[in-house]
C-alpha positions, 0 to 999 in steps of 0.5 A: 425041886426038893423042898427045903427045910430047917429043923432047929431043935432045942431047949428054949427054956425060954426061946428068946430073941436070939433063937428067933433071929438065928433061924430067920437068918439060917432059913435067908441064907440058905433059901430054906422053905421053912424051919422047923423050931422043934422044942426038945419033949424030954433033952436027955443031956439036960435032966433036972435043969429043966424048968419049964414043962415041955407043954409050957416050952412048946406054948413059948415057941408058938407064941415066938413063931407065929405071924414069922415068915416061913418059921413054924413051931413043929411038935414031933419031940413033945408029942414022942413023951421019951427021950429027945434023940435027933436021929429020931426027929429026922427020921419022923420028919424026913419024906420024899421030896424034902431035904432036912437042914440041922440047925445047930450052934457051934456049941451044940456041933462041939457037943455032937460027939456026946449024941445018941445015934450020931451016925444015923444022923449023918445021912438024915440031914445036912448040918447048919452051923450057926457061928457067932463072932467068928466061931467055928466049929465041925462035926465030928468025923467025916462024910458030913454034908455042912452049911456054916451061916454067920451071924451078929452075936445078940448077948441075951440067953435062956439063963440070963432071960430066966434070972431076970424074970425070978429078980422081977427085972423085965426081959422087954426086947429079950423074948418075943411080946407073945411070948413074955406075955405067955411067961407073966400070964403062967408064972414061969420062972418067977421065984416061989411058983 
């Protein structure tokens, strides 16, 4: 039997709660083996409004995953050093054996068309769509194999996690303990650093 196995890339400036939470919910819902939290090494479409290092983010996944069941930090795209193309991710984690589940938000899914290599990636996974609050979403064009996995919306983002750090509110219960201890301790985000 194939094993199955989740790869939910993104930018995780910072990973928080609601990152962990989707992929715990992906990997029990569709009996997936593993997932894959891939920090993106360079996310093209998000030039110049990256904060943190790629290293940092990495460090921040670790940190998120470690001592979660069947959750793993995977650092293919940091180590590549260009260009973060999912086409490209699959095809290095892909192997006999194996069957890739795309992990993406609705958003992420609307914005699919904007992709490098989309048809590559058409045959290299099966897309995972994580719909909050009834969202829906599809991926552009057909042939595409889909899994839709609902899950509760938890209102807590990247943007929000990263306001509040540079404000010297605190983001308890917002980011895993690992991980905000991992931000104190560098001062990522903090005004002035």
């Amino acid at each position: 039997m194939a094993e199955r196995v989740g790869v939910y890339g993104g930018t995780f400036d910072p990973i928080h709660i609601g990152h962990v939470a989707a992929a715990r919910a992906v990997r029990e819902h569709l009996g997936l083996d593993r997932v894959l939290v891939v920090p993106a090494g360079d996310p093209w479409q998000k030039r110049g409004r990256v904060v943190a290092a790629p290293e940092q983010r990495l460090e921040m996944v670790r940190r998120a995953v470690e001592g979660v069941e069947g959750l793993e930090v995977c650092d293919v795209e940091v180590r590549r050093g260009t260009a973060s193309v999912t086409a490209d991710t699959l095809e290095d984690l892909v192997a006999p054996g194996r069957d890739l589940f795309l992990v993406l938000g609705a958003d992420a899914v609307a914005n699919m068309g904007t992709w490098r290599r989309l048809e590559d990636t058409r045959d290299l996974a099966t897309i995972v769509v994580v719909e909050r609050d009834g969202e829906r979403a599809e991926p552009p064009g057909s042939g595409w194999r889909v899994e839709h996995v609902p899950i509760p919306r938890i209102d807590v983002s990247s943007t929000a996690v990263r306001e509040r750090i540079a404000a010297g509110a605190s983001i308890e219960d917002l980011v895993p303990a690992a991980t905000a201890r991992y931000l104190e301790e560098q001062g990522i985000y903090t005004r002035g650093r």
